[in-house]
C-alpha positions in Angstrom: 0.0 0.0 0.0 1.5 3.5 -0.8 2.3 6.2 1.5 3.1 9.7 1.8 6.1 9.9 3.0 4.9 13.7 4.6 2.8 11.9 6.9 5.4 10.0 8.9 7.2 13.2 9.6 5.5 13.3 13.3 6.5 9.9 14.0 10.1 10.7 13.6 12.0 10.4 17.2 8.6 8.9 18.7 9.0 5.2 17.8 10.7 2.6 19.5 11.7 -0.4 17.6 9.9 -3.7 18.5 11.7 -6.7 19.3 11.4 -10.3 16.9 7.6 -11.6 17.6 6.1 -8.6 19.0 3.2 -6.2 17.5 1.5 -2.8 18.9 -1.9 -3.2 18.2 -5.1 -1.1 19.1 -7.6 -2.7 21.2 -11.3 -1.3 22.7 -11.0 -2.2 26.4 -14.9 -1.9 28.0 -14.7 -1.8 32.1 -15.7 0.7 34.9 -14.1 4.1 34.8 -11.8 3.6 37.2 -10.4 0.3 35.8 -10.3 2.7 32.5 -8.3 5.5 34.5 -6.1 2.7 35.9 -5.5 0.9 32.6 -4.6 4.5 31.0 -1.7 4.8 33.3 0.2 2.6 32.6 2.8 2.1 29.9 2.3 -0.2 26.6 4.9 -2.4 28.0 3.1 -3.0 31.3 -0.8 -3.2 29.8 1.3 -5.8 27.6 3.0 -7.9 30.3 -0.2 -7.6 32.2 -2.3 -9.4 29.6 1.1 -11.5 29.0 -0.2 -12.7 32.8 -3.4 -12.9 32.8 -3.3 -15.5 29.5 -0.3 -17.7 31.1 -2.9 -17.6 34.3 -0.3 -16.1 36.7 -1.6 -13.7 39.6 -1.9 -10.4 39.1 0.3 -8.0 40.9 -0.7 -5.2 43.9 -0.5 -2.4 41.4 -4.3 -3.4 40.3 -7.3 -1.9 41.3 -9.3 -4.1 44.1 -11.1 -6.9 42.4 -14.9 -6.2 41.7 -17.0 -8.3 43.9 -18.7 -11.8 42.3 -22.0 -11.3 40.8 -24.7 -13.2 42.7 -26.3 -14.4 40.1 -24.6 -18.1 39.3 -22.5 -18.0 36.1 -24.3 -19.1 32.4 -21.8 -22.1 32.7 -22.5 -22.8 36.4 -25.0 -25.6 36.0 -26.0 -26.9 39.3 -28.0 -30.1 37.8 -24.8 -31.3 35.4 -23.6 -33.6 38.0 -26.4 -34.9 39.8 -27.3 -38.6 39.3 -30.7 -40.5 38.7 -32.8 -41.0 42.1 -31.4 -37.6 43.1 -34.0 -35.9 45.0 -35.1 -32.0 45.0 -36.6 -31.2 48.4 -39.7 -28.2 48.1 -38.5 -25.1 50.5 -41.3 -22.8 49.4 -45.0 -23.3 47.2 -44.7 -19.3 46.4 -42.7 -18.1 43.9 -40.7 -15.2 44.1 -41.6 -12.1 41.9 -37.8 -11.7 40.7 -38.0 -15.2 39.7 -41.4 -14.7 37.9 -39.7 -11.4 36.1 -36.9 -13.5 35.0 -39.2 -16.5 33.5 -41.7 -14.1 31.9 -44.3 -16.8 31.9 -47.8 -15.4 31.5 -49.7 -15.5 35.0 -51.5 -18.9 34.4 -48.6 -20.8 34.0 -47.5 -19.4 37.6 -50.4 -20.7 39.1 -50.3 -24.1 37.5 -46.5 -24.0 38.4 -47.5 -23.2 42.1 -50.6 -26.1 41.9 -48.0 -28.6 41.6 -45.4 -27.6 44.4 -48.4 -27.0 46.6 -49.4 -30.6 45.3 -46.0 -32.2 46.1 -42.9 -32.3 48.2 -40.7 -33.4 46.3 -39.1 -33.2 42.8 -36.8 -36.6 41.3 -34.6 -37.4 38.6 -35.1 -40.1 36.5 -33.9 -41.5 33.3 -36.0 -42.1 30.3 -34.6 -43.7 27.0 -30.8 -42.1 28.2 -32.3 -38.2 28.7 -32.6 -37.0 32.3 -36.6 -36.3 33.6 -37.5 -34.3 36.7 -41.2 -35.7 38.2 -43.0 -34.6 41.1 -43.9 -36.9 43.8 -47.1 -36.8 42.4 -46.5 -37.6 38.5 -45.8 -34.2 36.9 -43.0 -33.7 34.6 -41.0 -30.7 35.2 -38.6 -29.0 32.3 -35.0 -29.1 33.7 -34.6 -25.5 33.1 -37.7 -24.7 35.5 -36.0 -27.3 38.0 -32.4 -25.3 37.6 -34.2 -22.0 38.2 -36.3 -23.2 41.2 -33.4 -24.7 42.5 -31.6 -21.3 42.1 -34.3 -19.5 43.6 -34.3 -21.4 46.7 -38.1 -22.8 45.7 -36.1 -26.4 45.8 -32.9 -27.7 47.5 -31.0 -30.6 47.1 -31.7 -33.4 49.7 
């Protein structure tokens, strides 16, 4: 690709030469503004040795800003059911559902109260096995989806044991 060689003229005196394997590049870098004021202090070579860290897994180093507390939400990953084996069983803590668990299902209002029937109805929640796939069934019969198990079980609406 061409260039002018006029508009390298303020570059000139401002460069320092790169070692064998190594490239500047430009990166977006989305956090809090005080991780942003933090990260704008320090030198290329340190915002390099720190990510130089953080992909080798090493700890960080004191010079950081205060790690930002977990969320308390579980992780998308986190998946509490994974592990569990056929004949575990789900204990019911609670026949009412929260309303922050209602806002995050955004179920329409009859499907709450059918939802409710059943844990009302039963008191506990068991997995089975069916052709290989794991199946969730109330005491009383019902089949439960295992996403509505992992999010009652997240809630506190069901506990393990």
């Amino acid at each position: 690709m061409p260039y002018n060689p006029h508009s390298l003229k303020n570059l000139e005196g401002n460069y320092i030469k790169l070692e064998s394997g190594v490239t500047s590049e430009v990166h977006r870098v989305r956090a809090a503004r005080d991780v942003q004021e933090w990260f704008k202090a320090m030198s290329a070579e340190e915002r390099g040795d720190l990510l130089s860290r953080v992909m080798s897994g090493q700890t960080a180093h004191s010079d950081q800003p205060p790690a930002q507390p977990a969320p308390t939400a579980t992780a998308p990953d986190s998946d509490p059911l994974r592990d569990l084996e056929p004949g575990t069983v789900l204990r019911v803590t609670d026949t009412t559902l929260p309303s922050r668990l209602k806002n995050e299902m955004r179920w329409n209002a009859a499907r709450y109260e059918a939802l409710e029937a059943v844990l009302r109805g039963t008191q506990a929640v068991t997995l089975h096995r069916v052709n290989g796939k794991p199946v969730w069934r109330t005491d009383g019969g019902d089949t439960m989806r295992r996403e509505t198990v992992g999010r009652l079980l997240g809630a506190g609406v069901l506990k393990i044991g």
